[in-house]
C-alpha positions in Angstrom: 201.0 72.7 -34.2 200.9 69.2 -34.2 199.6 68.8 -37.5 202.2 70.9 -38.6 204.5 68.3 -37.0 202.6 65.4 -38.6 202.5 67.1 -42.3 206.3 68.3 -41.9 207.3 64.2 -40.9 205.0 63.2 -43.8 207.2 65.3 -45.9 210.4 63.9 -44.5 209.3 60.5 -44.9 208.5 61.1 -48.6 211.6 62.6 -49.4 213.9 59.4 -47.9 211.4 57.2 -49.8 212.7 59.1 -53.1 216.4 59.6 -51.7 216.4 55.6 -51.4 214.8 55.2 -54.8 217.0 57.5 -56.4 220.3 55.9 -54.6 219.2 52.4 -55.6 218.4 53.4 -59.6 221.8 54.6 -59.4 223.3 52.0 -57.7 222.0 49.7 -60.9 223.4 52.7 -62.9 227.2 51.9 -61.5 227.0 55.0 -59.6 227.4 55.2 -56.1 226.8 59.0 -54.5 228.5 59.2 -51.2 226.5 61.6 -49.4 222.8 61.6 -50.3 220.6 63.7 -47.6 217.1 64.9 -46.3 216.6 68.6 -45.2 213.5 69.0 -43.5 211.1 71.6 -45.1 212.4 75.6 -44.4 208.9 76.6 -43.9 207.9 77.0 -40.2 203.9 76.4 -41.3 205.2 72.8 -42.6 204.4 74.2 -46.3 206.8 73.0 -48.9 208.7 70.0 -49.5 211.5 68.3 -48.0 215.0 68.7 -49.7 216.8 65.2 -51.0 220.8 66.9 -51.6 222.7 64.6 -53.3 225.8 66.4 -51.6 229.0 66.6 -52.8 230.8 64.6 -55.2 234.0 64.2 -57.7 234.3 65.0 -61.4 234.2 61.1 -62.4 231.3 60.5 -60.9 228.9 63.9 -62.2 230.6 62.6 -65.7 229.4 58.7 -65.1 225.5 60.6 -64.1 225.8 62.7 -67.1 226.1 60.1 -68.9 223.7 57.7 -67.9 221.1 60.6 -67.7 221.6 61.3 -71.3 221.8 57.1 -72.1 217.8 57.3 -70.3 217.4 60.8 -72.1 218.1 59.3 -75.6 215.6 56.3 -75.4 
């Protein structure tokens, strides 16, 4: 149980490392998403990964990410 605990925090903690990584390459980008999140893993065993959700967002901005995804895609 409480390495189950320890592994599911590990998991957590990795996944805000990447959320904040992710936010500030976009940030450089121009793009600012307004509600980036961490979901815990689903599993009760602490198997699996924590979620990053990038939540919901407008039109403009999934446009502005397209683009700049395709901009990194075309190097």
């Amino acid at each position: 149980m409480a390495t189950e605990r320890w592994t599911a925090g590990k998991k957590i903690r990795e996944a805000e490392d990447a959320r904040d990584a992710l936010g500030a390459a976009l940030r450089r980008a121009g793009i600012q998403l307004p509600a980036m999140d961490v979901r815990p893993p689903l599993r009760v065993d602490g198997a699996g990964y924590a979620l990053v959700t990038l939540g919901e967002f407008s039109s403009p901005v999934a446009l502005e990410l397209a683009a700049v995804i395709e901009r990194g895609a075309a190097r």
